[in-house]
BAKOLLUM-318297 format. One record per atom (N, C-alpha, C, O, CB): x, y, z; residue in one letter; residue number from 0; atom name. Coordinates in nm, 3 decimals. Each point is the difference from the previous one (the first is absolute). Glycine has a CB too. Layout:
<sites>
        px        py        pz   res     n   atom
         X         Y         Z     A   NUM     CA
...
</sites>
This chain:
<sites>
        px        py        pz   res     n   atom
     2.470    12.522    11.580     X     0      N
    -0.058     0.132     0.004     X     0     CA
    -0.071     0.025    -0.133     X     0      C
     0.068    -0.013    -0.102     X     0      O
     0.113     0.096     0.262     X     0     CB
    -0.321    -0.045    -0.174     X     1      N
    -0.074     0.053    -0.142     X     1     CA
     0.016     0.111    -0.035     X     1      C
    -0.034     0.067     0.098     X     1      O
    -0.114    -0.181    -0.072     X     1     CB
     0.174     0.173    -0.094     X     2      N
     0.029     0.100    -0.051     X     2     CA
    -0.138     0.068    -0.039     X     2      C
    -0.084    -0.067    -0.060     X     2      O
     0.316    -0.029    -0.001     X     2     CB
    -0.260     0.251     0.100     X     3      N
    -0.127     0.028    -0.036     X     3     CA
     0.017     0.105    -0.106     X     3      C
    -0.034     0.116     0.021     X     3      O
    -0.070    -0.179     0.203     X     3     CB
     0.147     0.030    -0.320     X     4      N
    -0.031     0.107    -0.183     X     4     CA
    -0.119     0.001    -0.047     X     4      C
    -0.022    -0.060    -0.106     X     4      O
     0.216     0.003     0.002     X     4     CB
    -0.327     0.147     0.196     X     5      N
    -0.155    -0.040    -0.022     X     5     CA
     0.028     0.004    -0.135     X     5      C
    -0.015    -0.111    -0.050     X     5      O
    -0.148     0.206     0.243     X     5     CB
     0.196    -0.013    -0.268     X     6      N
    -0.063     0.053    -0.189     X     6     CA
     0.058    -0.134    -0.032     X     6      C
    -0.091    -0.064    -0.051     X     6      O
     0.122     0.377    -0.039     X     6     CB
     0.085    -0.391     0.097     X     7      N
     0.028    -0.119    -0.099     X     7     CA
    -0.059    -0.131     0.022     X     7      C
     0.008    -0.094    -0.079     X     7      O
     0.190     0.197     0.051     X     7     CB
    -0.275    -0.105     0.174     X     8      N
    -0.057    -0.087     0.066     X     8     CA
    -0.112    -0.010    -0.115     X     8      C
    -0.015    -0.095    -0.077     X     8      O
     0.093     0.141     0.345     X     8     CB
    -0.160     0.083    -0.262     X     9      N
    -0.083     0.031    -0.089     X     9     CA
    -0.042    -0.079    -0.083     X     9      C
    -0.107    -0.060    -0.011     X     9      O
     0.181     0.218     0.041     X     9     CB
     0.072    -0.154    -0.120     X    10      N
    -0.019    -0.039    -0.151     X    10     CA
     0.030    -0.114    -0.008     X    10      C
     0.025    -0.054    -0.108     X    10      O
     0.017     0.234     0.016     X    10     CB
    -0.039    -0.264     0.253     X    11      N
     0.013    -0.161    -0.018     X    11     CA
     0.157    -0.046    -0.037     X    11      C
     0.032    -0.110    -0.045     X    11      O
    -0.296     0.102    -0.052     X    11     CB
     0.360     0.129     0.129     X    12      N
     0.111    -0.014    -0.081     X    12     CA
     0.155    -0.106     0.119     X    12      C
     0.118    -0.024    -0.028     X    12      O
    -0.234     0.329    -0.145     X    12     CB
     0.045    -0.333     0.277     X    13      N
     0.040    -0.108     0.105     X    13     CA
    -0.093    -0.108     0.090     X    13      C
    -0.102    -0.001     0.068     X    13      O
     0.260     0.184    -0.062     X    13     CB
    -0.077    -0.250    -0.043     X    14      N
    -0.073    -0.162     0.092     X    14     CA
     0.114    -0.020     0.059     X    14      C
     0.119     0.013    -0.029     X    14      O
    -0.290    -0.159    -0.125     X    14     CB
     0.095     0.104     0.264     X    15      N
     0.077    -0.023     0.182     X    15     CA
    -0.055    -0.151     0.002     X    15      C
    -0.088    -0.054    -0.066     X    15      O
     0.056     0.332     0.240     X    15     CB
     0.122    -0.329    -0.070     X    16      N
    -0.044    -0.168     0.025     X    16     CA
    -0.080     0.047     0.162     X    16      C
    -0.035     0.112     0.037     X    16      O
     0.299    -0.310    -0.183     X    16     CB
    -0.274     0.062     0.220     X    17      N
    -0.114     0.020     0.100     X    17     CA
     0.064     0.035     0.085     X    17      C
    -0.063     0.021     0.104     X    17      O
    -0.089    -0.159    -0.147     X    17     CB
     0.307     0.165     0.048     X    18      N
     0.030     0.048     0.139     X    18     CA
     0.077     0.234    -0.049     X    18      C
     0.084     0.080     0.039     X    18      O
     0.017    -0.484     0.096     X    18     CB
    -0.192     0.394    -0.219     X    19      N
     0.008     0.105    -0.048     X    19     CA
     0.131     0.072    -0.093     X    19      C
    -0.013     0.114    -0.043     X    19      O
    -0.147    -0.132     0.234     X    19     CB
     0.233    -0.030    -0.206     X    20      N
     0.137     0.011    -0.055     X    20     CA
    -0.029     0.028    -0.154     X    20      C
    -0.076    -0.079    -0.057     X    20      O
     0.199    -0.088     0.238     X    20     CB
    -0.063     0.281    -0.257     X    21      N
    -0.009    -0.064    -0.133     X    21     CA
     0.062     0.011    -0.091     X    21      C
     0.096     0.069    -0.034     X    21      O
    -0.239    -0.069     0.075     X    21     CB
     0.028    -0.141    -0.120     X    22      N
     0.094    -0.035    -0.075     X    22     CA
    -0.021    -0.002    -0.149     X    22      C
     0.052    -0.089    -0.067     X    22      O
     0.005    -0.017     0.259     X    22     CB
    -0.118     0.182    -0.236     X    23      N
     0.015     0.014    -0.176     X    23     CA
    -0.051     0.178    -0.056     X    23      C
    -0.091     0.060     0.057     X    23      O
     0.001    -0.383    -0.090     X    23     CB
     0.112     0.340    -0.001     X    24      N
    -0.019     0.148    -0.058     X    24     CA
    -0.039    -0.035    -0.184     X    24      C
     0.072    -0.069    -0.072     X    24      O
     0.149     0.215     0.285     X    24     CB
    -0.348    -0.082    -0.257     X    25      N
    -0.049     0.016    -0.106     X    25     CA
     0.138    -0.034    -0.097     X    25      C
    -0.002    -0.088    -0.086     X    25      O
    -0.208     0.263     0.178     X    25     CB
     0.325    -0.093    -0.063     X    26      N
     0.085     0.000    -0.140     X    26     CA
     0.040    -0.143    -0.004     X    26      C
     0.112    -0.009    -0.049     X    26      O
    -0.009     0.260     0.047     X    26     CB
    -0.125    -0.302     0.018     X    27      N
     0.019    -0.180    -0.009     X    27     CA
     0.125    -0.019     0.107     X    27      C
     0.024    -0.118     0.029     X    27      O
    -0.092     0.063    -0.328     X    27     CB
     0.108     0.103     0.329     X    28      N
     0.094     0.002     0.129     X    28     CA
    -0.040    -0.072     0.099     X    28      C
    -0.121    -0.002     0.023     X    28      O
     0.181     0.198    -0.064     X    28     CB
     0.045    -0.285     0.137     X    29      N
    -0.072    -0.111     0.089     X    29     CA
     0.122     0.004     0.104     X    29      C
     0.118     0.024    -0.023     X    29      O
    -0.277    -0.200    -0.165     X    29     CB
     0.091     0.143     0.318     X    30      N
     0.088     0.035     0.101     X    30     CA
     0.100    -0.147    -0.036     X    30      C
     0.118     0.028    -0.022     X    30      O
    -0.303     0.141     0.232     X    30     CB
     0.167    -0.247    -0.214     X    31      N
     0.124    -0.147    -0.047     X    31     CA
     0.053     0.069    -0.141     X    31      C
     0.086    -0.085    -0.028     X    31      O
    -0.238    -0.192     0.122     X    31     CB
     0.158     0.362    -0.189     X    32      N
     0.097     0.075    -0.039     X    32     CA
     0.093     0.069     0.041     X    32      C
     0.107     0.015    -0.059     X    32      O
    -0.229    -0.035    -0.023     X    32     CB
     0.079     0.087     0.226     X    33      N
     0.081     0.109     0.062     X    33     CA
     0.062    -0.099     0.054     X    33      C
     0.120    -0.002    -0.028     X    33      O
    -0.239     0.221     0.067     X    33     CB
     0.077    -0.318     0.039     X    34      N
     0.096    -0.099     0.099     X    34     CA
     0.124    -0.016    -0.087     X    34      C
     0.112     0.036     0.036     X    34      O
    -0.309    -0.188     0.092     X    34     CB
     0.161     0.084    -0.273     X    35      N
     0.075    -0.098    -0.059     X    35     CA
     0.130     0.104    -0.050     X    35      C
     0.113    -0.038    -0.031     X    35      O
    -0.336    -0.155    -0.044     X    35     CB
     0.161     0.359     0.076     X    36      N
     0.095     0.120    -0.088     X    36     CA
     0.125     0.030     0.134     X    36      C
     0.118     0.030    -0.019     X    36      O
    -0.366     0.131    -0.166     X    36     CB
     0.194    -0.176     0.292     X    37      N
     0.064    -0.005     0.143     X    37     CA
     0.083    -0.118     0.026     X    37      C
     0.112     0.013     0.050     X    37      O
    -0.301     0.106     0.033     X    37     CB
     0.147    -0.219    -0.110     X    38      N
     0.129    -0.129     0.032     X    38     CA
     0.055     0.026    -0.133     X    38      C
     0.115    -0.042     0.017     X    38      O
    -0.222    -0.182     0.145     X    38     CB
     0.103     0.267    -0.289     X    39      N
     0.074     0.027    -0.075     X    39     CA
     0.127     0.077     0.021     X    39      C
     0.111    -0.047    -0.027     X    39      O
    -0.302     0.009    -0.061     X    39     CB
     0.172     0.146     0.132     X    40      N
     0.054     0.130     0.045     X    40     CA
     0.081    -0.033     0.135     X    40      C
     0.080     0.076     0.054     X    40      O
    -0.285     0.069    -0.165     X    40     CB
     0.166    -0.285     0.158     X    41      N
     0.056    -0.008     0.149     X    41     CA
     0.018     0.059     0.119     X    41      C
     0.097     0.012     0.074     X    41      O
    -0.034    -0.084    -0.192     X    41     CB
    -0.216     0.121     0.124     X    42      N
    -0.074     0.027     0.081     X    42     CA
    -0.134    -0.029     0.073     X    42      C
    -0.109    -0.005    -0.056     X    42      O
     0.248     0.097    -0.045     X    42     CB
    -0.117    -0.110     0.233     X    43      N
    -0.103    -0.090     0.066     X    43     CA
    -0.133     0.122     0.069     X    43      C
     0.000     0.108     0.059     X    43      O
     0.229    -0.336     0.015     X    43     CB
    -0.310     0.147    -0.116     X    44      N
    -0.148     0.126    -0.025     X    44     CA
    -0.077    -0.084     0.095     X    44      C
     0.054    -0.099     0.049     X    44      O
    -0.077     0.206    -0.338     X    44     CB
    -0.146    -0.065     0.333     X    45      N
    -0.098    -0.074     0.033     X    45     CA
    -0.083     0.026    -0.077     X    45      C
     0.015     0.087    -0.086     X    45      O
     0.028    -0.109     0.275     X    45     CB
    -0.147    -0.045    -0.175     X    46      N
    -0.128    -0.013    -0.096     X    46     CA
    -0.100     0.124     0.020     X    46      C
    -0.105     0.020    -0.060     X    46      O
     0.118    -0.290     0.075     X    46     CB
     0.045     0.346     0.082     X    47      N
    -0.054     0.112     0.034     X    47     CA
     0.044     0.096    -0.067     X    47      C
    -0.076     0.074    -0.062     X    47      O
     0.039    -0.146     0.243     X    47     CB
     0.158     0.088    -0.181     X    48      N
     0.127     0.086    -0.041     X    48     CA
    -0.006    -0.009    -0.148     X    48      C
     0.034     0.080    -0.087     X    48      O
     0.123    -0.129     0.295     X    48     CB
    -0.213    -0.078    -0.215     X    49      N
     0.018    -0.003    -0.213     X    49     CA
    -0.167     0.080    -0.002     X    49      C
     0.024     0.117    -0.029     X    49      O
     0.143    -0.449    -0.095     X    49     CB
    -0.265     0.321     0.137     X    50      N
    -0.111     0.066     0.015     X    50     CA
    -0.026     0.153     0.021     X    50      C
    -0.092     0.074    -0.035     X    50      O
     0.074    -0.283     0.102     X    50     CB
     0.126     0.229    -0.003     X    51      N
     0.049     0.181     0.026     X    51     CA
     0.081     0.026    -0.124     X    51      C
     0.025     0.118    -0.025     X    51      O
     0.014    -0.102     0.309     X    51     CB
     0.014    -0.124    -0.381     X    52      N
     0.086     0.060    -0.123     X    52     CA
    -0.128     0.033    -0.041     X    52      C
    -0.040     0.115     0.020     X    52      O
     0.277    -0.243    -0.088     X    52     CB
    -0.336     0.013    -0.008     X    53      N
    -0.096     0.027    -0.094     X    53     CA
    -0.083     0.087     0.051     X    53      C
    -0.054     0.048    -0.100     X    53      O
     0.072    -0.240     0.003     X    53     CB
    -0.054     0.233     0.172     X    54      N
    -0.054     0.165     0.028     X    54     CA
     0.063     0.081    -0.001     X    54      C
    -0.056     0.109    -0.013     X    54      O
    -0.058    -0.150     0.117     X    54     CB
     0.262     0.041    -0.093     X    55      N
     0.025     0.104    -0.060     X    55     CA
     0.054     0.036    -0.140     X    55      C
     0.031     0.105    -0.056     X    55      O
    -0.028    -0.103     0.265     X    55     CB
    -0.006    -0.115    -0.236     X    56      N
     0.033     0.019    -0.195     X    56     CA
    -0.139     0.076    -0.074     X    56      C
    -0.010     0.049    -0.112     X    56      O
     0.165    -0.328     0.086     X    56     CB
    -0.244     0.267     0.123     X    57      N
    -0.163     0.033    -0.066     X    57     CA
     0.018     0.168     0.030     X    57      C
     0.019     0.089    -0.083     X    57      O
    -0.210    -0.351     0.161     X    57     CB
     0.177     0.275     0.087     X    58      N
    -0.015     0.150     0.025     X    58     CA
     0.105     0.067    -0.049     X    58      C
    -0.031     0.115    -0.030     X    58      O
    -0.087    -0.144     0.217     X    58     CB
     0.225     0.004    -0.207     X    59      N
     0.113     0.041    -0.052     X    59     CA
     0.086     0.018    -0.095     X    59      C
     0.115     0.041    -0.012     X    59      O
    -0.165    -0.081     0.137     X    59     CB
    -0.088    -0.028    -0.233     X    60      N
     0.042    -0.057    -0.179     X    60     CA
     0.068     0.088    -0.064     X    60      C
    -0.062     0.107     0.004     X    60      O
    -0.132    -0.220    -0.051     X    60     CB
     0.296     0.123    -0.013     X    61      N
     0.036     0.153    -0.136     X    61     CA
     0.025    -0.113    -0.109     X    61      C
     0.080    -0.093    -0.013     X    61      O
     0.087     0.351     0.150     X    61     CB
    -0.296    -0.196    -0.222     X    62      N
    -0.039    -0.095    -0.125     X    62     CA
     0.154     0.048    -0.095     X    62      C
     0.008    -0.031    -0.119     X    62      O
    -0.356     0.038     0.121     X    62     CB
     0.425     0.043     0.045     X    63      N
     0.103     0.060    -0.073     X    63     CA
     0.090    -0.125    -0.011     X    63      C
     0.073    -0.016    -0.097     X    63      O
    -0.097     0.275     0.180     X    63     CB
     0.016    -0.360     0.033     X    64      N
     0.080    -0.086     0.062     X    64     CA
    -0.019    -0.120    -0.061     X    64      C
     0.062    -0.072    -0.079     X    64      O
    -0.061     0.186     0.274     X    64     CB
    -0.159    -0.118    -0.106     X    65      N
    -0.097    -0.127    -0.028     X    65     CA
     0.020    -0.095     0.138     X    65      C
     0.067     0.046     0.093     X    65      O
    -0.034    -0.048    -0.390     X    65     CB
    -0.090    -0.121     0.308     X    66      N
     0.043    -0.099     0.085     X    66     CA
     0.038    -0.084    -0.055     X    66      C
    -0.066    -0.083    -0.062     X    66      O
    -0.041     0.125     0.194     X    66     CB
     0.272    -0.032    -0.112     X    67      N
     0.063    -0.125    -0.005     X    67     CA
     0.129    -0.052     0.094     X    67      C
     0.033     0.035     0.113     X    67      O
    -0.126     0.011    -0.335     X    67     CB
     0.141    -0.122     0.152     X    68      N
     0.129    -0.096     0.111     X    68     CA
     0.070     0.104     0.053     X    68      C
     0.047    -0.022     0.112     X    68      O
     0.016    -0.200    -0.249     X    68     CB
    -0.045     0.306     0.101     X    69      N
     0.089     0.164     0.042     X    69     CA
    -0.088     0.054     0.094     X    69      C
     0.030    -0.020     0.118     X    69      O
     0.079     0.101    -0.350     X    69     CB
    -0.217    -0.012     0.205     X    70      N
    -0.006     0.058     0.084     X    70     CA
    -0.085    -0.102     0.146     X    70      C
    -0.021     0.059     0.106     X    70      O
     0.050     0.167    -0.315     X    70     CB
    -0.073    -0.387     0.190     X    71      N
    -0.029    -0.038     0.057     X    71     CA
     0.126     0.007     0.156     X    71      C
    -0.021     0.015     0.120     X    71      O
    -0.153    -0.115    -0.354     X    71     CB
     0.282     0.084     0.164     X    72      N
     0.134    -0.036     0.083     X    72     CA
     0.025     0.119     0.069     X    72      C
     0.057    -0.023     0.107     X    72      O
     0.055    -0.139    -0.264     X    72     CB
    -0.142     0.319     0.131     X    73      N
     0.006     0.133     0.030     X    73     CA
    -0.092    -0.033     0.113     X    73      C
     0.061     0.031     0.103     X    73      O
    -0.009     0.115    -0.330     X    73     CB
    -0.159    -0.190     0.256     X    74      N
    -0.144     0.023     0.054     X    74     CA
     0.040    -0.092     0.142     X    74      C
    -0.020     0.046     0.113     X    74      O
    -0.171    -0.023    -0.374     X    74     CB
     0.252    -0.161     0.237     X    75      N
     0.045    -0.088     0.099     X    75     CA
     0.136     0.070     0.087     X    75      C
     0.013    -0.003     0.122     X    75      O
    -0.112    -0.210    -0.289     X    75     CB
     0.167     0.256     0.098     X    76      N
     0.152     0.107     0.046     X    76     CA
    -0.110     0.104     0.095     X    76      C
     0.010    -0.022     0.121     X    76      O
     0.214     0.036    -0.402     X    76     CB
    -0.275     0.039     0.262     X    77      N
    -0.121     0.123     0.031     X    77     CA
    -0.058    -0.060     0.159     X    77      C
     0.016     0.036     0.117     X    77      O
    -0.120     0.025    -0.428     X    77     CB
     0.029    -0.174     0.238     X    78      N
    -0.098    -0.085     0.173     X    78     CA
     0.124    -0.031     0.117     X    78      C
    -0.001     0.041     0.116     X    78      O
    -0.219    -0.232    -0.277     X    78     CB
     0.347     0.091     0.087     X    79      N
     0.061    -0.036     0.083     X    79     CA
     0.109     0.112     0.095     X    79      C
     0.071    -0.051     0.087     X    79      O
    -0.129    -0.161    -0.248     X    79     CB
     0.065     0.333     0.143     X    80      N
     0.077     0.119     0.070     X    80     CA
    -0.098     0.016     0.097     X    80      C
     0.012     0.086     0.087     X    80      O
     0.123     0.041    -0.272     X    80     CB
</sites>
């Protein structure tokens, strides 16, 4: 499923592969991060499902936080309910 955030699309701030899924977000964030933060955590994700984290770490950023291993693991807890 693509996710449509026209304004971050915008700013070039996601790349999707050819079957539309995606997978990297501007903040250097990469969907084989989310996978790898998910079999960490011992939890089984799809490549879709890790692609729905990194959009929402973007639309959903609190620079208070930041993106990292924390709240990446919040975001996967979040997709997988």
């Amino acid at each position: 499923m693509k996710h449509d955030y026209e304004n971050t699309k915008e700013l070039n701030a996601y790349r999707y592969d050819d079957d539309g899924c995606l997978v990297e977000v501007a903040s250097g964030w990469h969907v084989d991060d989310v996978l790898a933060r998910a079999n960490d955590d011992g939890v089984e994700i799809t490549r879709e499902q890790a692609g729905e984290v990194l959009a929402l770490l973007i639309s959903k950023h609190d620079a208070e936080h930041g993106i990292n291993w924390d709240t990446i693991s919040r975001w996967i807890e979040h997709v997988v309910q």
